[in-house]
N, C-alpha and C positions, 0 to 999 in steps of 0.2 A: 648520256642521251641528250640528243640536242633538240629544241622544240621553238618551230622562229615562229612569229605573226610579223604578217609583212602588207602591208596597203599601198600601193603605189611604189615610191622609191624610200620607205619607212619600213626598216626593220628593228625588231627588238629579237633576240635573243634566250630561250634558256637554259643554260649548260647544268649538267649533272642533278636535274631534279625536276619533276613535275612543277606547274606552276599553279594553282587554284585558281578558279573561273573569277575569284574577288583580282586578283594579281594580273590576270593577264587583259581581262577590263581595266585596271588602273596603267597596268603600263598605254594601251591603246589612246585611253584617253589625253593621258600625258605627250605620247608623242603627236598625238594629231593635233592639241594645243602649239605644242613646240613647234612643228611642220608650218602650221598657222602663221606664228607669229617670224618664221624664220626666212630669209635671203630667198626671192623666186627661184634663184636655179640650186637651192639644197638638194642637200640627200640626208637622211638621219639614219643612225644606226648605232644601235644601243644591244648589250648583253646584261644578264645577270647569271652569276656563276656561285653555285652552293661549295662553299670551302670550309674548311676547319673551325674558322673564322666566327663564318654566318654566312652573309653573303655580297659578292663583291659586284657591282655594278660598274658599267663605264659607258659612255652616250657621247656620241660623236655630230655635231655637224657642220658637213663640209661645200662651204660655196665658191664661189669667185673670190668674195671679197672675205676669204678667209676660213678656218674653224677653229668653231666652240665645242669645247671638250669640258666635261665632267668623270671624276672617279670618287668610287664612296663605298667604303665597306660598313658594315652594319650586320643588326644581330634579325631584325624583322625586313625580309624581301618588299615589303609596302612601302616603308619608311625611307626605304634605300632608292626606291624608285623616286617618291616624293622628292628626295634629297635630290637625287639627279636633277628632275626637273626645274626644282630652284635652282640651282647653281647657272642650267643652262640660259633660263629662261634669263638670270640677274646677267650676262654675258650679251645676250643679244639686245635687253636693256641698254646696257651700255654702246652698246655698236650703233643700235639706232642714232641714242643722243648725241655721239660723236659724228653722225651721218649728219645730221640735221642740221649740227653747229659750223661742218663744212658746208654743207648750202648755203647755213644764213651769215656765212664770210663773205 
């Protein structure tokens, strides 16, 4: 069963399992932070998938000037999500300060 939340050009994903109203609140909020802080012409898009594992997550996003990708498996679907989040969020961190260092050449 697949279950998307999707805002605008923001989707997340949930394959092979119900997601609880705490998890699909926390992905929302995570990606509309990321949406926030990410390239004007983004698009996000993120799954989380229940496997043998736990569960696998992967968050995509794709602009002009490039994409940031995150994958994370894990044993709590929250944490996983969290993890995504940092990962992306330290990526476009990065993209800014290399953006800003080309201006101020």
């Amino acid at each position: 069963m697949i279950q998307m939340l999707s805002k605008g050009i923001e989707k997340f994903e949930y394959i092979d399992f119900e997601p609880t109203s705490i998890l699909t609140l926390r992905a929302k909020e995570k990606l509309n932070r990321i949406f926030g802080e990410s390239p004007s012409d983004s698009s996000t898009r993120g799954f989380l998938r229940k496997t043998r594992e736990g569960f696998q997550g992967v968050m995509h996003v794709r602009s002009a000037v490039g994409t940031f990708m995150a994958d994370v498996i894990g044993e709590d679907p929250v944490a996983v999500v969290d993890t995504l989040s940092r990962k992306i969020r330290s990526q476009l961190r990065m993209w800014k300060r290399q953006r800003q260092l080309a201006i101020d050449a």
